[in-house]
mmCIF file as Biopython writes it, N, C-alpha, C and O atoms, coordinates in Angstrom:
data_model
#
loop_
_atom_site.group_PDB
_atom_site.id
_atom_site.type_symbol
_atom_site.label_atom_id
_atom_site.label_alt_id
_atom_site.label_comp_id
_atom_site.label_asym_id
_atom_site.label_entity_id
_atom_site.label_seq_id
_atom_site.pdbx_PDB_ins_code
_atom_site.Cartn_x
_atom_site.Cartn_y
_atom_site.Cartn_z
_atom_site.occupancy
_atom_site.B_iso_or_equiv
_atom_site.auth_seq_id
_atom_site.auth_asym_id
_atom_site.pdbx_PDB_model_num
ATOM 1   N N  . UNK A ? 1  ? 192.669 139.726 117.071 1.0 0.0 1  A 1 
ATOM 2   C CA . UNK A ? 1  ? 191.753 138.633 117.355 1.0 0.0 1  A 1 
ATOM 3   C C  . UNK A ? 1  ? 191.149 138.866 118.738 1.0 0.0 1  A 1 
ATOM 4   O O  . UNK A ? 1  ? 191.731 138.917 119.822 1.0 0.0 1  A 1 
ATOM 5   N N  . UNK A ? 2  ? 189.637 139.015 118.413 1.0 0.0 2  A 1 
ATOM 6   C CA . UNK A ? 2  ? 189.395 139.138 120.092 1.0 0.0 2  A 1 
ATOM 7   C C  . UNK A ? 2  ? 188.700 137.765 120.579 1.0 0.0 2  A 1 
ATOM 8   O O  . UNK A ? 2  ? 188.209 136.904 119.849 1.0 0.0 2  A 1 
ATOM 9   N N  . UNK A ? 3  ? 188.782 137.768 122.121 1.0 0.0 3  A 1 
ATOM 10  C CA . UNK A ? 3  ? 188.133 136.544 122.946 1.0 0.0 3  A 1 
ATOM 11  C C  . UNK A ? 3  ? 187.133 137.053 123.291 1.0 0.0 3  A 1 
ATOM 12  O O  . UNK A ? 3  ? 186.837 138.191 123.655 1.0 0.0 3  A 1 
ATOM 13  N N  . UNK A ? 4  ? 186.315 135.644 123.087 1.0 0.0 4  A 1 
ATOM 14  C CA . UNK A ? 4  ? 184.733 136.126 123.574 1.0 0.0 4  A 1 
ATOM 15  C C  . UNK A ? 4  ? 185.145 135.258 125.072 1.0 0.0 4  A 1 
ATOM 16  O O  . UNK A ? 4  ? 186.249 134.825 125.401 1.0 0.0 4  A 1 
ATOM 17  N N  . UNK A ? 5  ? 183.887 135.189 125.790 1.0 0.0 5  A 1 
ATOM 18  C CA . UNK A ? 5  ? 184.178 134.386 127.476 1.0 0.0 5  A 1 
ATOM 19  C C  . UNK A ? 5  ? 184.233 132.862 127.256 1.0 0.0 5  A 1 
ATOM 20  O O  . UNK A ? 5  ? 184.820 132.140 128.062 1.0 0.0 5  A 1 
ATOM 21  N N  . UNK A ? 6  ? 183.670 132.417 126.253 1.0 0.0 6  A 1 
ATOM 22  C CA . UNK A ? 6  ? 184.109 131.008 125.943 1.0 0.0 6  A 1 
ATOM 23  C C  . UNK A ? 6  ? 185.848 130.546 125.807 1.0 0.0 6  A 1 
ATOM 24  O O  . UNK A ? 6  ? 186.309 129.563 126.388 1.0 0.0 6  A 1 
ATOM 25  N N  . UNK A ? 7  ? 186.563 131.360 125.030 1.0 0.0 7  A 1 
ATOM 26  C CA . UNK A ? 7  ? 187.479 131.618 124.961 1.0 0.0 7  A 1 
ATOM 27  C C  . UNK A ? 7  ? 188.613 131.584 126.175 1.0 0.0 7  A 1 
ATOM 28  O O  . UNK A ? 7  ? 189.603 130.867 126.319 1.0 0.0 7  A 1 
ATOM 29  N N  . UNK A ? 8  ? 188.146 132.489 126.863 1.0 0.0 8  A 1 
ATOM 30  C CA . UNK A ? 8  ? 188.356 132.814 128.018 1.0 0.0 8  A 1 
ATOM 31  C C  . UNK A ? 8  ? 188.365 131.689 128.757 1.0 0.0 8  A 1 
ATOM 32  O O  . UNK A ? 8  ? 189.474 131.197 128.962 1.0 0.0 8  A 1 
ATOM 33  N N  . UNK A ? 9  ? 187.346 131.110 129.246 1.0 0.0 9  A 1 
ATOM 34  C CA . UNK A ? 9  ? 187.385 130.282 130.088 1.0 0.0 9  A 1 
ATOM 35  C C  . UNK A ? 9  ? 187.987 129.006 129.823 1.0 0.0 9  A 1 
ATOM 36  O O  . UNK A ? 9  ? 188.800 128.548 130.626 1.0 0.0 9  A 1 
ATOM 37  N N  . UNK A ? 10 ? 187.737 128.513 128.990 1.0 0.0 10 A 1 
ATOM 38  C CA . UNK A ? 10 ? 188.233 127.146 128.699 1.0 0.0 10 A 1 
ATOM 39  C C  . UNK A ? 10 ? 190.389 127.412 128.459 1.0 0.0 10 A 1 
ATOM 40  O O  . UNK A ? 10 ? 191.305 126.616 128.668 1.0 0.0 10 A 1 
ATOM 41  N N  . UNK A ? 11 ? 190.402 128.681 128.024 1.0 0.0 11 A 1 
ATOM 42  C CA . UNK A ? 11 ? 191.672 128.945 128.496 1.0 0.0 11 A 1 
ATOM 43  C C  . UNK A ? 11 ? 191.976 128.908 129.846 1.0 0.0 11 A 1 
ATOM 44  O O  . UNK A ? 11 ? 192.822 128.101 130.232 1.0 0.0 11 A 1 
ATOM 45  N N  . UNK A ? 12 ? 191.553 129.474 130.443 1.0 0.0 12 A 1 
ATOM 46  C CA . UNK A ? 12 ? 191.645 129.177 132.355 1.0 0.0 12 A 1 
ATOM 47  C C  . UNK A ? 12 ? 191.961 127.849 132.114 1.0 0.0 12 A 1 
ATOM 48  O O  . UNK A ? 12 ? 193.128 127.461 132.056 1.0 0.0 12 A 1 
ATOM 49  N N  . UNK A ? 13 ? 190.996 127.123 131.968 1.0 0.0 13 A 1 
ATOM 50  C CA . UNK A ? 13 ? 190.569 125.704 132.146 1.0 0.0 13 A 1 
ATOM 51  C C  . UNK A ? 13 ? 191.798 124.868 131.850 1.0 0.0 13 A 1 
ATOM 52  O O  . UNK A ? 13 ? 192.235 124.136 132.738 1.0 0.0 13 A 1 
ATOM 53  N N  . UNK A ? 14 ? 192.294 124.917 130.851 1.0 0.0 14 A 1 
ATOM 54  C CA . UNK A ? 14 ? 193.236 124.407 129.976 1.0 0.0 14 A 1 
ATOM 55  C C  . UNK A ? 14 ? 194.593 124.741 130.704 1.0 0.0 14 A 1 
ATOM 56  O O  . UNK A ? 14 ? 195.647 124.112 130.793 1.0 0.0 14 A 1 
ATOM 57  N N  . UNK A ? 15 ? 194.208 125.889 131.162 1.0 0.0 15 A 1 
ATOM 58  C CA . UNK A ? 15 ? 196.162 126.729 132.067 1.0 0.0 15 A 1 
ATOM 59  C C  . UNK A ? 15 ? 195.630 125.797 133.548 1.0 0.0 15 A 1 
ATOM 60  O O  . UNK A ? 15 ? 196.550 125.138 134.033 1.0 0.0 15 A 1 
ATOM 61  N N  . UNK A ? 16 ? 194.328 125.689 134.260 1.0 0.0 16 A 1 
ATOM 62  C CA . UNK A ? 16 ? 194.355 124.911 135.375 1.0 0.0 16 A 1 
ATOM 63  C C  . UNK A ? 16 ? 195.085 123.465 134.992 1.0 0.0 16 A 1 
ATOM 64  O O  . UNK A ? 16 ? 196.028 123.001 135.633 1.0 0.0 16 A 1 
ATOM 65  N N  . UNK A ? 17 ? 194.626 122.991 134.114 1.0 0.0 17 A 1 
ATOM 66  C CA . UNK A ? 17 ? 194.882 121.122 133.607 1.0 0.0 17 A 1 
ATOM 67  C C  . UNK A ? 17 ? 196.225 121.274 133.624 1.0 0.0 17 A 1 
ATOM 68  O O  . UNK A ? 17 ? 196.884 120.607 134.420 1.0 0.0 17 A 1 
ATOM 69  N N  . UNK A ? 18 ? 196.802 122.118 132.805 1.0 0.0 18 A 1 
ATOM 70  C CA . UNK A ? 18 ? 198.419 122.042 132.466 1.0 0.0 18 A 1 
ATOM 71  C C  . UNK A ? 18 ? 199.189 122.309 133.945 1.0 0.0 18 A 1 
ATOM 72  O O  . UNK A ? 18 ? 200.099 121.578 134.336 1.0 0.0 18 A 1 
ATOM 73  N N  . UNK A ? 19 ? 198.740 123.343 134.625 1.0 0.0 19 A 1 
ATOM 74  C CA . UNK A ? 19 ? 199.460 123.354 135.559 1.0 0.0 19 A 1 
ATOM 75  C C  . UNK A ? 19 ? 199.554 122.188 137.016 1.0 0.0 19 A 1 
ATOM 76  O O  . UNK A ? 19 ? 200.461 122.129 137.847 1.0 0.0 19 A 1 
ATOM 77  N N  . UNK A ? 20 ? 198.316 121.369 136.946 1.0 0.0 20 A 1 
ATOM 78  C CA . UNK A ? 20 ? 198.167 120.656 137.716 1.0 0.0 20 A 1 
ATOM 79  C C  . UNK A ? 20 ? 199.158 119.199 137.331 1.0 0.0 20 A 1 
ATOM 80  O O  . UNK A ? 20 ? 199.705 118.426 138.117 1.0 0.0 20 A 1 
ATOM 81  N N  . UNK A ? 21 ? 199.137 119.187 135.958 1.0 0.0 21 A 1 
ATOM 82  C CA . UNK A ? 21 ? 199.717 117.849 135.533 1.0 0.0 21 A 1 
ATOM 83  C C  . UNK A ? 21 ? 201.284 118.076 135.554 1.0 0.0 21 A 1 
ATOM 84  O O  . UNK A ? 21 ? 202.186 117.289 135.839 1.0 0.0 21 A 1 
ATOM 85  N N  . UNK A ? 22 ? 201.322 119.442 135.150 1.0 0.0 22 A 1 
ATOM 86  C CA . UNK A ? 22 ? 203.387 119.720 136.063 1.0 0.0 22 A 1 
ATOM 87  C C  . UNK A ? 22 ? 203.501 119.799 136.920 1.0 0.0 22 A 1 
ATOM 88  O O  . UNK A ? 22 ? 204.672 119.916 137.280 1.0 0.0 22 A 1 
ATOM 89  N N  . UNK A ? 23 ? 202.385 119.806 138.030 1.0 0.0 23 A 1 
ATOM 90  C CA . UNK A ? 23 ? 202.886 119.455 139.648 1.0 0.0 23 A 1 
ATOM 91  C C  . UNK A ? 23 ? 202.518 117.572 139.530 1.0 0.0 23 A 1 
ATOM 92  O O  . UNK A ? 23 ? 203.163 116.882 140.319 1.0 0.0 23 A 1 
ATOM 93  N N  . UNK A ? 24 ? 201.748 116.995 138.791 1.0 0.0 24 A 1 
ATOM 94  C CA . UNK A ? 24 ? 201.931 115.885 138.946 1.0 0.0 24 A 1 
ATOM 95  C C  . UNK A ? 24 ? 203.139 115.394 138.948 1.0 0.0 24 A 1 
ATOM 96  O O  . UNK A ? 24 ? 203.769 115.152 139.978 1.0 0.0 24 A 1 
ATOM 97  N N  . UNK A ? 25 ? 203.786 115.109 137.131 1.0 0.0 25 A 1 
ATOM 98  C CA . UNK A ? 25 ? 205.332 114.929 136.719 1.0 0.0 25 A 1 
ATOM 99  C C  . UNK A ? 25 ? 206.176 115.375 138.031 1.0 0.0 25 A 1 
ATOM 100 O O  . UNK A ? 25 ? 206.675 114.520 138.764 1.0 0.0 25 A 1 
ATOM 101 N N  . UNK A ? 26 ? 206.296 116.651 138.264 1.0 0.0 26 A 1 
ATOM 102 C CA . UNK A ? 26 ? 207.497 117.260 138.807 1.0 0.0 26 A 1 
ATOM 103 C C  . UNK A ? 26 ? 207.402 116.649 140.562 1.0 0.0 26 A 1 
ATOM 104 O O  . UNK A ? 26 ? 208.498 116.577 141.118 1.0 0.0 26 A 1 
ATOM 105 N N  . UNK A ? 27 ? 206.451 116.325 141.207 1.0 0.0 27 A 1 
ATOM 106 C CA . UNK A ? 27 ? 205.929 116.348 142.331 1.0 0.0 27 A 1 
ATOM 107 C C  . UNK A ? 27 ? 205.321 115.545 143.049 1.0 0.0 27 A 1 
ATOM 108 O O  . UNK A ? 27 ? 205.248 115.375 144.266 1.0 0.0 27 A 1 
ATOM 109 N N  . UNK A ? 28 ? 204.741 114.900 141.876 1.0 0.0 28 A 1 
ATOM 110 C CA . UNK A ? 28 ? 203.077 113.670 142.215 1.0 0.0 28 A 1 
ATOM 111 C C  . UNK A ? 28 ? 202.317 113.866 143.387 1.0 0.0 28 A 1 
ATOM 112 O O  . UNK A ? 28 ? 202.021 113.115 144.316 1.0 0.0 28 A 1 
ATOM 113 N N  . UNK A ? 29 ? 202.004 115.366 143.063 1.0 0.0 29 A 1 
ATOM 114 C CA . UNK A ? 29 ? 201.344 116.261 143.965 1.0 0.0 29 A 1 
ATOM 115 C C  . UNK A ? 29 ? 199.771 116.719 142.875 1.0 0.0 29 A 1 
ATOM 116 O O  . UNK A ? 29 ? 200.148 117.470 141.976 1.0 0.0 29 A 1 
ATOM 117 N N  . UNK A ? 30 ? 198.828 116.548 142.821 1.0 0.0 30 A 1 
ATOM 118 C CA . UNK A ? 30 ? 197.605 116.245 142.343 1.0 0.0 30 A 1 
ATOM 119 C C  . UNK A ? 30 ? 196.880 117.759 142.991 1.0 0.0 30 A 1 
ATOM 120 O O  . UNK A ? 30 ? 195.936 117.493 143.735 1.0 0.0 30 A 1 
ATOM 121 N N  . UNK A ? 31 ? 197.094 118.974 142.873 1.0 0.0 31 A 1 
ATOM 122 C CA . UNK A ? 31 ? 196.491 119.916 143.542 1.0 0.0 31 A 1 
ATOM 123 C C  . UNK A ? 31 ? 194.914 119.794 143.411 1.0 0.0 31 A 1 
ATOM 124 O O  . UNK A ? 31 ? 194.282 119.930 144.459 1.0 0.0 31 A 1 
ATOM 125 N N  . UNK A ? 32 ? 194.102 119.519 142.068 1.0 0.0 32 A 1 
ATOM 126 C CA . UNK A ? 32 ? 192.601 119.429 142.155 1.0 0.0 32 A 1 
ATOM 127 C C  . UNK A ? 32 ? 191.913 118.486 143.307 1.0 0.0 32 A 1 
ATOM 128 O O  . UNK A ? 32 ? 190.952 118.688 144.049 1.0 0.0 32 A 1 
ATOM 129 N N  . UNK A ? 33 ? 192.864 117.291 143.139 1.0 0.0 33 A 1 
ATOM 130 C CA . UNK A ? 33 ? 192.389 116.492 144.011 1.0 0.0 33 A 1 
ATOM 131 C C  . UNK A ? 33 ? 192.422 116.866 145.782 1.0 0.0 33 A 1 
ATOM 132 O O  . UNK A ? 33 ? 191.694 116.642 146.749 1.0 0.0 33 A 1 
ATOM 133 N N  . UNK A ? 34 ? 193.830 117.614 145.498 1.0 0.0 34 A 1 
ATOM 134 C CA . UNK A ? 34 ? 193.955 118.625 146.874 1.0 0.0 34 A 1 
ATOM 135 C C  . UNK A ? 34 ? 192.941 118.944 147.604 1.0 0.0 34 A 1 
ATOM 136 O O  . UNK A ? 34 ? 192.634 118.754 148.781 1.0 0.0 34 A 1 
ATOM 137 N N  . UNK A ? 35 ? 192.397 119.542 146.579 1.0 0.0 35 A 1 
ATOM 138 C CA . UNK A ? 35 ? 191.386 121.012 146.899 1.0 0.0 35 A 1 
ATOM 139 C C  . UNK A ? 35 ? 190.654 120.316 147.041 1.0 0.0 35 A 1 
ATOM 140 O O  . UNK A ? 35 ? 190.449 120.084 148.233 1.0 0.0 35 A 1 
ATOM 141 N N  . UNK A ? 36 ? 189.808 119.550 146.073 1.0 0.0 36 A 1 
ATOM 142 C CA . UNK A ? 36 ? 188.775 119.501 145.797 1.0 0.0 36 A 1 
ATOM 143 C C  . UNK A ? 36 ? 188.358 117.626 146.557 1.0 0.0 36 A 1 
ATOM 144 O O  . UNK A ? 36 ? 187.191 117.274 146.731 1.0 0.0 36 A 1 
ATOM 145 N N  . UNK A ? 37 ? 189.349 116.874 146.829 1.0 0.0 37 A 1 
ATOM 146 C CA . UNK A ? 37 ? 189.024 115.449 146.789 1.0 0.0 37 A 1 
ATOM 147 C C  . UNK A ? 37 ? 189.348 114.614 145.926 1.0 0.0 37 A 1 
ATOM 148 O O  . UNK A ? 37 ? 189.396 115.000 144.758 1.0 0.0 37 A 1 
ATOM 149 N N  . UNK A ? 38 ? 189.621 113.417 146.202 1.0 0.0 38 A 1 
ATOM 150 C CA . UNK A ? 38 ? 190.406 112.450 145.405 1.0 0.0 38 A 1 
ATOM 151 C C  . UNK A ? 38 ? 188.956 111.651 145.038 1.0 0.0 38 A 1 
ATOM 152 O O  . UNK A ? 38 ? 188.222 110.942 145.725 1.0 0.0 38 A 1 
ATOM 153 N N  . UNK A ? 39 ? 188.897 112.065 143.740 1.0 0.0 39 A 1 
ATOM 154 C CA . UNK A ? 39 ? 187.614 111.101 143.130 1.0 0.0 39 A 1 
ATOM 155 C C  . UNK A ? 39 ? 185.937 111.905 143.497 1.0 0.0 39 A 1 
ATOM 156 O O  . UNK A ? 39 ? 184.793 111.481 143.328 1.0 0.0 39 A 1 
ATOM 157 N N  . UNK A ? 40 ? 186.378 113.000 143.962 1.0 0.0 40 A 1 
ATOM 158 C CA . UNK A ? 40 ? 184.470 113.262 144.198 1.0 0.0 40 A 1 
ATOM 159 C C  . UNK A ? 40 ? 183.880 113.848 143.013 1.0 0.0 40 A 1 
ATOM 160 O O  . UNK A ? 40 ? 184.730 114.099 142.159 1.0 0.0 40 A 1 
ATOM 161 N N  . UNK A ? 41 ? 183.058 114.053 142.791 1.0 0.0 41 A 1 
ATOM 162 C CA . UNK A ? 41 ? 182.221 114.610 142.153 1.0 0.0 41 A 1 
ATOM 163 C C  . UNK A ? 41 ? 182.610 116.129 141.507 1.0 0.0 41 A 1 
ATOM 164 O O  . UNK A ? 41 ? 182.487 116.316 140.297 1.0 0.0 41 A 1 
ATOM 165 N N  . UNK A ? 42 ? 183.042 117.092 142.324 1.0 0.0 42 A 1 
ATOM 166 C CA . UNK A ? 42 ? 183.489 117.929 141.511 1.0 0.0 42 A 1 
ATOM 167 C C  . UNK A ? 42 ? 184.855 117.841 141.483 1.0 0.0 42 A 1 
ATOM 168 O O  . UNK A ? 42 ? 185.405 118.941 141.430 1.0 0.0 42 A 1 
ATOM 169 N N  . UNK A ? 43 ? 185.646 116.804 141.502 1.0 0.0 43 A 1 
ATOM 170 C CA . UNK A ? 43 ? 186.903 116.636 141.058 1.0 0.0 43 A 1 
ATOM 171 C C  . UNK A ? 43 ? 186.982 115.858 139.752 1.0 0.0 43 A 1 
ATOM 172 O O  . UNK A ? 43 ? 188.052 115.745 139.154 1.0 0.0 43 A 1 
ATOM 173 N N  . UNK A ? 44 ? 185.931 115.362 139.344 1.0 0.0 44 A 1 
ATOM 174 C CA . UNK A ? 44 ? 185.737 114.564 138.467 1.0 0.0 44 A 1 
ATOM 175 C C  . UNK A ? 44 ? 184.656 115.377 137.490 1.0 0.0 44 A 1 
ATOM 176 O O  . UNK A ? 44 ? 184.333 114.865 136.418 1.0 0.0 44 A 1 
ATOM 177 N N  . UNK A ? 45 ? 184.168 116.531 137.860 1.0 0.0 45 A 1 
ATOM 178 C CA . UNK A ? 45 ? 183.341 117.495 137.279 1.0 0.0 45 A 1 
ATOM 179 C C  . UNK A ? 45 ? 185.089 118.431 136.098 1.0 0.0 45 A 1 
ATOM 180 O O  . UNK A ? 45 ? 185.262 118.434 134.879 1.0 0.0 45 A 1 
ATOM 181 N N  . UNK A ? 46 ? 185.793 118.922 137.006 1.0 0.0 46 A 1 
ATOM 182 C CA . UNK A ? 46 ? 187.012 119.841 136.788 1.0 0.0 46 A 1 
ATOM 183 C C  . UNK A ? 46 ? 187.300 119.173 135.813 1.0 0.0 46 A 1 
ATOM 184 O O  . UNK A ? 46 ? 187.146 119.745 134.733 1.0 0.0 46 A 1 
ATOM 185 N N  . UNK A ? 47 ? 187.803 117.786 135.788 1.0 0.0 47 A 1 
ATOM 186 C CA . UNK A ? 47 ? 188.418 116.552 135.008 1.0 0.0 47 A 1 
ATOM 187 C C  . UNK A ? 47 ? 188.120 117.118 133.133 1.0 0.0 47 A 1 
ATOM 188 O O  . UNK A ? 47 ? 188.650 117.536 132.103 1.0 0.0 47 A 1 
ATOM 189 N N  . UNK A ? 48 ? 186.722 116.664 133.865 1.0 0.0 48 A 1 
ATOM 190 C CA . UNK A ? 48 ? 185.924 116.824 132.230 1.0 0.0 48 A 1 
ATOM 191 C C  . UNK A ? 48 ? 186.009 117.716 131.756 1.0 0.0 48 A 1 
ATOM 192 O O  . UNK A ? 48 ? 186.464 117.801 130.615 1.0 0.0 48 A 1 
ATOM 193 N N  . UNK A ? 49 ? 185.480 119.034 132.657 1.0 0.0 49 A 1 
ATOM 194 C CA . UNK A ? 49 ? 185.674 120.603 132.007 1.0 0.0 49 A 1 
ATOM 195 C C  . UNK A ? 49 ? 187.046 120.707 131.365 1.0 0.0 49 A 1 
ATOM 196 O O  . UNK A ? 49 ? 187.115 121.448 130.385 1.0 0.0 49 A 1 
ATOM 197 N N  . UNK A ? 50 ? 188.316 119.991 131.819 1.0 0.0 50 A 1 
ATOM 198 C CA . UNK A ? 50 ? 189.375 120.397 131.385 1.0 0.0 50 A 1 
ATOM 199 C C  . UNK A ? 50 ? 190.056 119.864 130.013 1.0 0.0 50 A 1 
ATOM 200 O O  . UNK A ? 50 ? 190.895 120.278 129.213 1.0 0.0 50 A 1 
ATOM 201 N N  . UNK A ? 51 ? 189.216 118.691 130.183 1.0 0.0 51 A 1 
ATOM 202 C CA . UNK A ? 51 ? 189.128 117.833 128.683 1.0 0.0 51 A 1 
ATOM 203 C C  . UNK A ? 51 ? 188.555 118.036 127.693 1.0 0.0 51 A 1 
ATOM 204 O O  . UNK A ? 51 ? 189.039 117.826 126.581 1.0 0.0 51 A 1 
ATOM 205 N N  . UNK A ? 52 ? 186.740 118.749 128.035 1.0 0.0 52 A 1 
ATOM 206 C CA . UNK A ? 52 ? 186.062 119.188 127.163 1.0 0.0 52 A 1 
ATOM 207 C C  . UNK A ? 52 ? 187.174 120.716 126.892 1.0 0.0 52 A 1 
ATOM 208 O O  . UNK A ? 52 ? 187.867 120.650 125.876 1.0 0.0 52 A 1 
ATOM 209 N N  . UNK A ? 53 ? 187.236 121.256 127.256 1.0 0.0 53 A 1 
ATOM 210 C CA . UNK A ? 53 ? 188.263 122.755 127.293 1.0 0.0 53 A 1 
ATOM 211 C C  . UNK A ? 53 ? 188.836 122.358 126.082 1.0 0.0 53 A 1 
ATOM 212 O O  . UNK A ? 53 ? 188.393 122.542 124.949 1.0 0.0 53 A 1 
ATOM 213 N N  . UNK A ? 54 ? 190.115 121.658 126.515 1.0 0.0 54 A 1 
ATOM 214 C CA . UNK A ? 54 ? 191.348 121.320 125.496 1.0 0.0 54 A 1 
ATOM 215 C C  . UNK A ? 54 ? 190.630 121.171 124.166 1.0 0.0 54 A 1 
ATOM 216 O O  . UNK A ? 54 ? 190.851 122.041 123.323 1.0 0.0 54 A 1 
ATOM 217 N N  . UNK A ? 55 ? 189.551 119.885 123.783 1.0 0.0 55 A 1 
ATOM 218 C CA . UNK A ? 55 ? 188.914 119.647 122.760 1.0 0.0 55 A 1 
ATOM 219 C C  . UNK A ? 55 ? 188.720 121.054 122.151 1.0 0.0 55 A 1 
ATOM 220 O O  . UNK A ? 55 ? 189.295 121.477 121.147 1.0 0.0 55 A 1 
ATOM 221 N N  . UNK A ? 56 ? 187.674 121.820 123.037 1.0 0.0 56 A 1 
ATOM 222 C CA . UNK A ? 56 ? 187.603 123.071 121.823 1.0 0.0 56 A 1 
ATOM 223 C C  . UNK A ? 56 ? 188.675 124.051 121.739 1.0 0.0 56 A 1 
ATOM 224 O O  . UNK A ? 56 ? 188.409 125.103 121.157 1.0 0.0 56 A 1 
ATOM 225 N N  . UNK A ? 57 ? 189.468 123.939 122.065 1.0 0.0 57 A 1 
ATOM 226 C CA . UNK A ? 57 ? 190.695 124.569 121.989 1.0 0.0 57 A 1 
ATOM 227 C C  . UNK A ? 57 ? 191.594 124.128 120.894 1.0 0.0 57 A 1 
ATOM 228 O O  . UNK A ? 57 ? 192.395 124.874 120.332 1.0 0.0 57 A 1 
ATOM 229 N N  . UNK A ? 58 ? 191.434 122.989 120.650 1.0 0.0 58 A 1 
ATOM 230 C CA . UNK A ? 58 ? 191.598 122.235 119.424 1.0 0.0 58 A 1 
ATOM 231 C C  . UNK A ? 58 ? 191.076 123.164 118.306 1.0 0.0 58 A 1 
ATOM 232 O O  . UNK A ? 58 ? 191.435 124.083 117.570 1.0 0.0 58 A 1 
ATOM 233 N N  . UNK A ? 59 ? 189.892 122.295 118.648 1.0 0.0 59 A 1 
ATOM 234 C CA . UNK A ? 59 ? 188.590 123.094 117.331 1.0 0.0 59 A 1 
ATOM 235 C C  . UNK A ? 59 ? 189.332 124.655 117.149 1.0 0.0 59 A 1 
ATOM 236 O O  . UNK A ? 59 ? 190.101 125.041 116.268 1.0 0.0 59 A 1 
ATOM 237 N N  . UNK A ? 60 ? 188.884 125.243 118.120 1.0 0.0 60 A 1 
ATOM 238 C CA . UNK A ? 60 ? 189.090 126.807 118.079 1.0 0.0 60 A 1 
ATOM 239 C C  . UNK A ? 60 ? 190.498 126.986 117.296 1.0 0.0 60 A 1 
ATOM 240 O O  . UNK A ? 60 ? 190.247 127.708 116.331 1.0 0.0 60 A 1 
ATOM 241 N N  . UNK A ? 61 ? 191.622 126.702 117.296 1.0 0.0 61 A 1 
ATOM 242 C CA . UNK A ? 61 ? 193.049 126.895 116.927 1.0 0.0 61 A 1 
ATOM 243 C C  . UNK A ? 61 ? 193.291 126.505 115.482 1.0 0.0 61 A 1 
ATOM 244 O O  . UNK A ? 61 ? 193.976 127.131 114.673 1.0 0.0 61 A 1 
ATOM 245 N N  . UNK A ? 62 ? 192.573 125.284 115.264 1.0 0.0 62 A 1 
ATOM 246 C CA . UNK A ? 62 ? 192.374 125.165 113.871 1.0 0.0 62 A 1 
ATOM 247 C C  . UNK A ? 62 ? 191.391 125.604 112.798 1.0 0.0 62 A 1 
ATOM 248 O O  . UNK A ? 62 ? 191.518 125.396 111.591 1.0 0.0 62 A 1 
ATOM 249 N N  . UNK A ? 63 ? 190.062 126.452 113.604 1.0 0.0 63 A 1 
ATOM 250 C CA . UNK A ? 63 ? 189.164 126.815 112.749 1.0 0.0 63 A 1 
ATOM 251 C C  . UNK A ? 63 ? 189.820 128.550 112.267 1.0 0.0 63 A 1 
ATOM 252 O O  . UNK A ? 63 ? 189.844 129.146 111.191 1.0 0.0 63 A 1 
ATOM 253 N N  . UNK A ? 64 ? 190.273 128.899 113.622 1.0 0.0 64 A 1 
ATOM 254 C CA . UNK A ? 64 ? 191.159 130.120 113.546 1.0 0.0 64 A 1 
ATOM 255 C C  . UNK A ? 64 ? 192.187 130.224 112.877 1.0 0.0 64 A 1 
ATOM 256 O O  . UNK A ? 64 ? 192.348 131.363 112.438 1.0 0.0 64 A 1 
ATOM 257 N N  . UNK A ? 65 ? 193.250 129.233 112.513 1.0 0.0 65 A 1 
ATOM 258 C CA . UNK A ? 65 ? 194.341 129.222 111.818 1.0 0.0 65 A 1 
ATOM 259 C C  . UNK A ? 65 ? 193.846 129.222 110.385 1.0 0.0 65 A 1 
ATOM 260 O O  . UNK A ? 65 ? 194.458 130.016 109.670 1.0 0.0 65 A 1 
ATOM 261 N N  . UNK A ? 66 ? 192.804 128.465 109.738 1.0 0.0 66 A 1 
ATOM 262 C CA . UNK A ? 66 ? 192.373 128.478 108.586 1.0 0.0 66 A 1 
ATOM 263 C C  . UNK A ? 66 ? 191.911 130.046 107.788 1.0 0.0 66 A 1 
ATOM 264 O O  . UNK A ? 66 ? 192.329 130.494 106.721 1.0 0.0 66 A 1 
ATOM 265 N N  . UNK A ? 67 ? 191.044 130.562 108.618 1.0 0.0 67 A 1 
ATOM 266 C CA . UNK A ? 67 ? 190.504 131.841 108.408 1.0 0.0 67 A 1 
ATOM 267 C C  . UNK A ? 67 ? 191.851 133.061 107.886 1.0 0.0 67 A 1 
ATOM 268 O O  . UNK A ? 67 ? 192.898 133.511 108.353 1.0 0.0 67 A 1 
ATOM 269 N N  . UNK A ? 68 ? 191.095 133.186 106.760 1.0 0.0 68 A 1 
ATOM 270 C CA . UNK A ? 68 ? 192.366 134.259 106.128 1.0 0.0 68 A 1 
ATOM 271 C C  . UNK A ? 68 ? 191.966 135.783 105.985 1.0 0.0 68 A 1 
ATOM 272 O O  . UNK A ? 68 ? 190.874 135.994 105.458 1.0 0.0 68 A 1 
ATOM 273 N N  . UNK A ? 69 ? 192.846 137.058 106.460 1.0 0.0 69 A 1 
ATOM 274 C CA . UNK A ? 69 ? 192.237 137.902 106.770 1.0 0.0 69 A 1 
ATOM 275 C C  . UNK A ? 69 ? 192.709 139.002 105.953 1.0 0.0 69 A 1 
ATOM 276 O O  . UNK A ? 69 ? 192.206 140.119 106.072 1.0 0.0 69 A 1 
#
């Protein structure tokens, strides 16, 4: 199975979200907000990307699991 850069990225995307939300749980340490600001604009840009991400990651996992080869 190969990845195209869509793929790719929204995987990033998805490994950023996950890893930020186990320093939440473990820490309640918020690294995006770190970096980036509590509530600005591109912290709230990341947010979405990481939500829209997951969604097609969804899509993607189940359109892929169906496909028989």
């Amino acid at each position: 199975m190969k990845m195209n850069w869509l793929d790719w990225t929204t995987g990033v995307l998805v490994i950023i979200g996950a890893l930020n939300w186990g320093l939440v749980g473990l820490f309640d340490y918020n690294l995006v907000s770190a970096i980036l600001g509590d509530m600005t604009f591109l912290t709230r840009t990341v947010y979405v990307l990481v939500g829209i991400s997951g969604l097609y990651m969804i899509y993607s996992l189940a359109t892929k699991s169906m496909v028989k080869e």
